[in-house]
N, C-alpha and C positions, 0 to 999 in steps of 0.2 A: 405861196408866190414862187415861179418860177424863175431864175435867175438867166440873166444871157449870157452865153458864155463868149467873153473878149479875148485879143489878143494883142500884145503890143513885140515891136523887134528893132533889134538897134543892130546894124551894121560894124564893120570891122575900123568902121573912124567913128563911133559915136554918134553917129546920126539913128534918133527914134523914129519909128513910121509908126504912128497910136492907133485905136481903132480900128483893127483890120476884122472883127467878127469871128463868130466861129470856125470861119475856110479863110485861115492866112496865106497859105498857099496863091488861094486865088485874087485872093484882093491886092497880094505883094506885086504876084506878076500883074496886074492893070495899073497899078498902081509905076510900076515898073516900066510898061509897058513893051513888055516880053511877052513870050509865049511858051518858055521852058525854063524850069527848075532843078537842079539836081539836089539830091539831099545831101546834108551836112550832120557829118555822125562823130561823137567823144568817143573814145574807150576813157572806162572810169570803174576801178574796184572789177575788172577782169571780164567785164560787159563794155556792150555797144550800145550805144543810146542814140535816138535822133532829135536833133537839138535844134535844128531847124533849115534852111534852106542857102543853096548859091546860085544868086540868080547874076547874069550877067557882072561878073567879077566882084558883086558884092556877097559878102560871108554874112548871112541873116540871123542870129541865135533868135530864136520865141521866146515869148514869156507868158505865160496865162494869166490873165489879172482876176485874182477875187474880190466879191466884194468884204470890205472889213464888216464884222457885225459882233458884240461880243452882249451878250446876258448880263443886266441891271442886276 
């Protein structure tokens, strides 16, 4: 079985947007109803990471949701 891969994002007040699918990107900005995104990057341990997006003055982090499943 193939799993689908979700995405959920919560903003810099705590507001979640669930279910954005595999292109968060794209569903943030419609969702948004924007048409531009810049990316939003950590340094962490001497690396640059992309953590997710700034769309119209909101600071977006991602998160990938898995599913739980764990062996009886």
């Amino acid at each position: 079985m193939k799993t689908r891969i979700n995405h959920i994002a919560i903003d810099q007040h705590g507001q979640f947007y669930h279910n954005l699918g595999p292109h968060p990107r794209k569903a943030l900005l419609a969702r948004l109803g924007r048409k531009h995104a810049d990316k939003q990057y950590v340094d962490r341990d001497g690396k640059v990471y992309h953590t997710g997006y700034v769309i119209g003055g909101l600071w977006l982090t991602l998160f990938k949701i898995t599913p739980f499943e764990r062996a009886r």
